[in-house]
N, C-alpha and C positions, 0 to 999 in steps of 0.2 A: 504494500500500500504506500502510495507518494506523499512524505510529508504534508501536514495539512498548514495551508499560508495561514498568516500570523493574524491578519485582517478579515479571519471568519469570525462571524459570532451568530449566536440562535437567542431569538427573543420570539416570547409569546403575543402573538395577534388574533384578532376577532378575524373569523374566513370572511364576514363581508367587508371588512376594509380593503381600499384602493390596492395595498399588495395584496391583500389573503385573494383579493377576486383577479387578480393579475395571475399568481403563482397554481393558483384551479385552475384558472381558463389552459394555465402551461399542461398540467396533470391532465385535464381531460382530453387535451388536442393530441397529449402525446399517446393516450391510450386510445383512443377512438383513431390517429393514425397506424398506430400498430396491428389492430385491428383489423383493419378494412383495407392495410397494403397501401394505404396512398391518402394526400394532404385530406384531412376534411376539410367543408367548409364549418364559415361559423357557428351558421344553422344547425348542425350537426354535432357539434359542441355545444352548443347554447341547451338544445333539447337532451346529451346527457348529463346536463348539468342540473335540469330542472328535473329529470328521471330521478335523480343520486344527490339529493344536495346534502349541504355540507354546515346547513345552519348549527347542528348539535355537536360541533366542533368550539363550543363554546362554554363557559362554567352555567349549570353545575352538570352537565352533560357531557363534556368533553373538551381537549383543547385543541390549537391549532398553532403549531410552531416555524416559523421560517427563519432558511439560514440566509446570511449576510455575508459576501463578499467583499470590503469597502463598501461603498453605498450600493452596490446593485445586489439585489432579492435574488438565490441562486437557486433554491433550495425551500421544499415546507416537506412536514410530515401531520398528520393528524392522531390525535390517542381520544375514543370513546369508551368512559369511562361505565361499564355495565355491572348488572349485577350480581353478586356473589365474588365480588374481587376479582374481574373481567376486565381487560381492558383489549381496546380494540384499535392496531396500529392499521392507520388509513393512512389515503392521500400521501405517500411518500414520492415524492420527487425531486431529481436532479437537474437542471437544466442543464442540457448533454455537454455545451461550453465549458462547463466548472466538473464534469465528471470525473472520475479517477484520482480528485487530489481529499479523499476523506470525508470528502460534507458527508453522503449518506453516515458515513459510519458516526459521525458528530450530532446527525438529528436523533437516528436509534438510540445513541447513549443518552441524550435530551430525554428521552419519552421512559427509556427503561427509568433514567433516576426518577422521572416525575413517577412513575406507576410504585415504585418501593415506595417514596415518599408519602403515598396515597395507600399505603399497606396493600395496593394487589398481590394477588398469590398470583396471575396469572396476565401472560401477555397474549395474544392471536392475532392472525392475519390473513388475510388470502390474496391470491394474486391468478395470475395467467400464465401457464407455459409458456408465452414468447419474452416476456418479461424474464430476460434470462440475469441482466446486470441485477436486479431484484433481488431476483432466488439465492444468485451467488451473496448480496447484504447479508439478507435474511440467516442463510445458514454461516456466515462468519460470525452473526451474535446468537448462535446457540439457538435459532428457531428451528424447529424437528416437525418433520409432514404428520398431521392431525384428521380425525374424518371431520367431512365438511361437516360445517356448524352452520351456512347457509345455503340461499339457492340464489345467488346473484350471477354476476358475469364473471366469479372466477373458477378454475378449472382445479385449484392447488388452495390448499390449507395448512397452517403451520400455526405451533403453539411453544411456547415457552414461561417453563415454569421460575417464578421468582423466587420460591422458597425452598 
């Protein structure tokens, strides 16, 4: 893993502020592109945005974190905060420019401290088989393939215990 520069930092935002709705529009253009093999339009983002939204990425529901570059937003992750000591790692993204130098790994460690600090015994997530830069995050912080716990758009589940 390449050094991570010295000018990251990760601060908690509400998803409908001017970044948190910047840094979705990044997450869903990049999965709705992966998806479908080619650019979507807006239209096409805008509607799985409004399918999946992200309002309860907010307290006492959950939170919504983006990483920083110098001034430019690189980077968000999402943790929904459920019940029985659940938490639910959303919305992770890199914006491919700043990839490879550690943000993901600086947001996961963001969300694991907040989840201990919140006493969860437990973290989960799910994703997609093409999300491969993902899977490979996922399983460098100890997330382990889990059976699905939903019926959404992903194909893979992963759970990680805190205790």
């Amino acid at each position: 893993m390449a050094a991570l520069p010295a000018d990251v930092t990760v601060t908690e935002i509400l998803p409908g502020s001017a970044e948190g709705q910047a840094m979705l529009t990044a997450f869903f253009r990049d999965i709705v592109r992966r998806s479908s093999g080619r650019e979507p339009t807006v239209r096409e983002v805008d509607a799985e945005m409004r399918k999946d939204p992200s309002d309860d990425l907010r307290s006492p529901t959950g939170l919504f974190f983006v990483a920083r570059q110098g001034a430019a937003v690189v980077g968000c992750i999402g943790l929904r905060l459920m019940p029985d000591g659940i938490g639910e790692v959303t919305r992770v993204y890199v914006d491919p420019a700043a990839r490879g130098a550690g943000i993901g790994g600086v947001l996961m460690r963001t969300v694991e401290d907040e989840a201990r600090d919140r006493e969860l015994s437990m973290l989960r997530l799910d994703t997609r088989t093409e999300l491969a830069e993902a899977r490979r995050l996922y399983a460098r912080h100890g997330f382990q393939p889990t059976a699905p716990f939903n019926d959404g758009w992903a194909d893979l589940w992963f759970e990680k215990p805190l205790r």
